[in-house]
N, C-alpha and C positions, 0 to 999 in steps of 0.2 A: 306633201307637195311633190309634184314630180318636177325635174330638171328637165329641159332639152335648149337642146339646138337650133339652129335654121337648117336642118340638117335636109330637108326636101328643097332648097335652094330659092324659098322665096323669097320675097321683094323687101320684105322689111326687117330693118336688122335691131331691132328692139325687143325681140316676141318671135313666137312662133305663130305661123300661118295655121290656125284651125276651122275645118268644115267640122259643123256640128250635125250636121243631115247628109250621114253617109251610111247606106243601108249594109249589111252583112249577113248573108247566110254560113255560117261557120262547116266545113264538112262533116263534122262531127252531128252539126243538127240535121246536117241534110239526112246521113243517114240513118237518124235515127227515124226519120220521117220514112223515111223506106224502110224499113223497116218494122214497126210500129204503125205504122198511121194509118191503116185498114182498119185496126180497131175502133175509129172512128168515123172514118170513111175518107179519110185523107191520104193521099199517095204523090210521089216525086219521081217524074220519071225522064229521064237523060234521053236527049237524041243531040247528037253531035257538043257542040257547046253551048247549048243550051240545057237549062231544066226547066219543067213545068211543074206547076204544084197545083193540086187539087185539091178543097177541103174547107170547108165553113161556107158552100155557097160560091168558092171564089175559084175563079181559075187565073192563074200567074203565070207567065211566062220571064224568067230571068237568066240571063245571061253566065258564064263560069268567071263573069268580071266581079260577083258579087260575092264567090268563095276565095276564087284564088289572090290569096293575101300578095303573091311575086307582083300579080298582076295589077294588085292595086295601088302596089308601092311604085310601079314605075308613072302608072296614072298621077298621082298625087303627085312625084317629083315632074312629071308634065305640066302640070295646073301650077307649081308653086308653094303646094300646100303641105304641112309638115307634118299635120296630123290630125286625125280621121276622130272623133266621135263614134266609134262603133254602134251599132242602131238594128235591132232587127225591122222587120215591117210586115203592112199588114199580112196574112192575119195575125200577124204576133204567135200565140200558143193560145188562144180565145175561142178557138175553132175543136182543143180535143178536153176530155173530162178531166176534173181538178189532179188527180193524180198524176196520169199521162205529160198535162199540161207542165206540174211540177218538174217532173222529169226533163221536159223539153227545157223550161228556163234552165234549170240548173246547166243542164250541157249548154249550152247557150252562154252561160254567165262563164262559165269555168274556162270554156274558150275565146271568151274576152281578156281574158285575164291572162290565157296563157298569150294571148297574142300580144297582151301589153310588154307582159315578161321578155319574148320575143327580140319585142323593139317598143321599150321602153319612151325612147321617144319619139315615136309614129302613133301607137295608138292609145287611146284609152276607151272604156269601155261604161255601157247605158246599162242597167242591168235592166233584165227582163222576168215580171211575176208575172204568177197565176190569179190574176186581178180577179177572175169569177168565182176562186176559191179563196176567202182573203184569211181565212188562216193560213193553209198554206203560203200564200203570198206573202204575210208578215212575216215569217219564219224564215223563208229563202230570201226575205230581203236582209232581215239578220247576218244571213250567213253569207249571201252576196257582197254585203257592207264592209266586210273582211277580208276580201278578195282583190289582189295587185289589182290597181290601175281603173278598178272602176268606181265611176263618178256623179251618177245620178240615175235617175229612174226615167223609162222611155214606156209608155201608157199610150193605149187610143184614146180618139175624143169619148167614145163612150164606151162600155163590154157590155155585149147583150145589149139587154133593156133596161140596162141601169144608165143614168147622165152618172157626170161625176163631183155632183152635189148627193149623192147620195150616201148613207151615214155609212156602210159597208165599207167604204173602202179610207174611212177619217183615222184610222189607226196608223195604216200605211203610208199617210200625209204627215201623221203628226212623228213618224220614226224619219222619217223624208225629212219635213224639219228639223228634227233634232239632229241630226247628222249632216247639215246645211247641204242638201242634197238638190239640184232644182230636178223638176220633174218635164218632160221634155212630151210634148204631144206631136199623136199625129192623126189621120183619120183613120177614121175604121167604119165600111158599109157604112155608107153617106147616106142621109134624108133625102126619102123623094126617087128611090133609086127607082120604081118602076117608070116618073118620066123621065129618065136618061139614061135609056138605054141606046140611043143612035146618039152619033157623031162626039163620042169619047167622053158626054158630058160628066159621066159619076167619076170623072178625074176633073176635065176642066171647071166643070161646076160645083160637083157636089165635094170636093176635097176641103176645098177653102170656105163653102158652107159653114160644114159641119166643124169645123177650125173655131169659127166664131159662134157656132152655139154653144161647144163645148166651154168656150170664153163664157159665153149667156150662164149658163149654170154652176161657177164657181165667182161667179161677181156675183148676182141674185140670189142663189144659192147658198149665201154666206161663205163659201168656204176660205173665202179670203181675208174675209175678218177674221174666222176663228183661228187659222194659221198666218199671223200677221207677218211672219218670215220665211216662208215658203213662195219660192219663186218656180214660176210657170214659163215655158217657153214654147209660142205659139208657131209652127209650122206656117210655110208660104205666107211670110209675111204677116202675119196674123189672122189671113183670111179676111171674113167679111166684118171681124172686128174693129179694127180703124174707121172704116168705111161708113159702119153704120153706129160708133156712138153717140153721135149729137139725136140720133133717133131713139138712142137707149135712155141718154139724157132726157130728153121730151117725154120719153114715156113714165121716169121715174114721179116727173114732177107730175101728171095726170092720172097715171093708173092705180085705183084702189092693189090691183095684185101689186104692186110693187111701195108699198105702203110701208111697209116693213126696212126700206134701203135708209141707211141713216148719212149718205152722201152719194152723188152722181156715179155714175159707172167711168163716166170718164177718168175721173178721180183714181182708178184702178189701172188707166193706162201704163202708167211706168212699173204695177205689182208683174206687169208679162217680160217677158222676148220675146226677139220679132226675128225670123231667120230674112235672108235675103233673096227669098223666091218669089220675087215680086215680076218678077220679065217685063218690067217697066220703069226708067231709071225716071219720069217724073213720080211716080207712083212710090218709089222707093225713097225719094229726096224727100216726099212729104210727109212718108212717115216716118222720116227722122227731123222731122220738123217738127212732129207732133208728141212723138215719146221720148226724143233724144236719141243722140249719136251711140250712147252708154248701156242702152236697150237695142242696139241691133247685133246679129251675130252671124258669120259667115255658115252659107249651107250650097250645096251642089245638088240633094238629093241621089248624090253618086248611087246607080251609075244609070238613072232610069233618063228615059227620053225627052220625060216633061221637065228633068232639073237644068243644069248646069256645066258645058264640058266642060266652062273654063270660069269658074267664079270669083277667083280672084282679080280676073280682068273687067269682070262686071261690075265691080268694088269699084278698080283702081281709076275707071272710066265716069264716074260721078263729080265732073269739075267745079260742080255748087255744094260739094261735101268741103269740108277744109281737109286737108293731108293728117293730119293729128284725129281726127275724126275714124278716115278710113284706118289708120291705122289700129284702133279700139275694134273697127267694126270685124278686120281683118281675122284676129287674135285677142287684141286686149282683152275684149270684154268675156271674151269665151274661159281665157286662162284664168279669170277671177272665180267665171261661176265654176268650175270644173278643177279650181285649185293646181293649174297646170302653174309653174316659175321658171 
């Protein structure tokens, strides 16, 4: 367990204020991307303060708000928030070959960890595998599991052409459980991407898609039965998951393919998390009406333009939550799964 403080100067004096959707490029990965990432046809390259990243198809552009740790501790102590969930984001390391990729998590992990060391109580850290090479991935997760300050596993909804009902990656689930780890989703190249390519939709639309199908395939999938202790934590609210279970329900009781479900998908509601990237506060009250106050968890998306400048206020601005509520929502529930004290 880690100790901390309110040491970022948040609002509640019970806990600490944690965003668990806060992305980070470590400098240490950036460079190794510059370095390296030709070999795959990935490259990082700086003009002003900015960088852009090339590579899996994707092109990024992010801000030096996303390396420089000074920078995001003054952020954080702005919003309130005490401590950060370190995160990489898409493409994760999904984009260069198993060993490469190895490489990448590793620097990745090890600079979570030094940043926890750091400041101990500011951050702690998601480790990141090599999901498309799951040996290697079981092995850095080994030696990840070992490492100051970090706290669970951060995975896209799918790698490649695998969902993540697929048996490849059940070893890595079952180490993940065994070490009460939750595993933290995010998207990765969303469904459908050639119609939305105008007006930003493979973010507006396709992020929180593919959120809930990745949902679809660890409910249907089994993968939730066979890890009956393995907790999932679903990005932007859970996506189209809330949204659309009373249709997942309908379809269990009707469809021979779903013959196999031995209870509703709803049923599986409270096995998730739900972050608070809903940018709608009826939207957001009702899915704490739906899974409970104890399944929602604070997220900013730090420090992209679709998340959150100020999330903590988004929270505190919920007059139909009860005070005891946001308070869980704020911190509580995050320092359970994350074993922060």
């Amino acid at each position: 367990m880690v100790s901390v403080s309110n040491s970022g100067g948040g609002p509640r004096g019970t806990g600490p204020v944690i965003d668990t959707h806060a992305h980070w490029f470590p400098d240490e990965w950036v460079k190794l991307v510059e370095k390296d990432g030709a070999r795959c046809g990935a490259s990082i390259t700086r003009q002003g303060e900015n960088l852009t990243f090339k590579g899996g198809g994707l092109t990024s552009v992010f801000s030096n708000a996303f390396v420089d740790v000074d920078l995001r501790l003054a952020a954080m102590d702005k919003q309130g928030v005490d401590i950060h969930a370190l995160s990489l984001t898409t493409p994760m390391v999904y984009f260069a070959p198993g060993h490469y990729a190895l490489a990448l998590s590793q620097v990745y992990n090890d600079a979570a960890a030094a940043a926890h060391l750091k400041h101990p109580a500011r951050f702690v850290g998601m480790a990141m595998l090599p999901m498309h090479a799951p040996d290697l991935a079981l092995k850095e997760l080994e030696r990840a599991a070992k490492l100051p300050g970090m706290r669970g596993l951060y995975m896209g909804t799918h790698v490649h052409d695998k969902e993540l009902d697929d048996t490849s990656f059940f070893d890595v689930y079952a180490q993940c459980e065994a070490l009460g780890w939750p595993i933290y989703l995010h998207p990765m190249d969303p469904i459908g991407m050639p119609r939305m390519k105008k007006y930003y939709l493979m973010n507006l639309c396709g992020n929180p898609y593919d959120s809930g199908i990745a949902a679809a395939h660890l409910i249907f999938g089994g993968v939730m039965d066979r890890f009956p202790k393995l907790h999932v934590m679903l990005p932007h609210a859970g996506g189209t998951f809330p949204a659309l279970v009373g249709r997942w329900d309908h379809g269990t009781q009707v469809r021979a393919e779903l013959k196999h479900m031995k209870q509703l998908p709803s049923a599986y509601l409270r096995r998730f998390s739900y972050d608070t990237i809903g940018h709608n506060d009826e939207i957001m009250t009702n899915l704490i009406r739906m899974v409970g106050a104890d399944r929602v968890v604070l997220g900013s998306d730090y420090c992209f333009d679709m998340g959150h400048e100020q999330p903590v206020e988004i929270v505190e601005r919920w007059p139909a939550v009860a005070a005891s509520d946001r308070d869980l929502i704020l911190g509580g529930n995050a320092a359970r799964m994350l074993k922060i004290a």
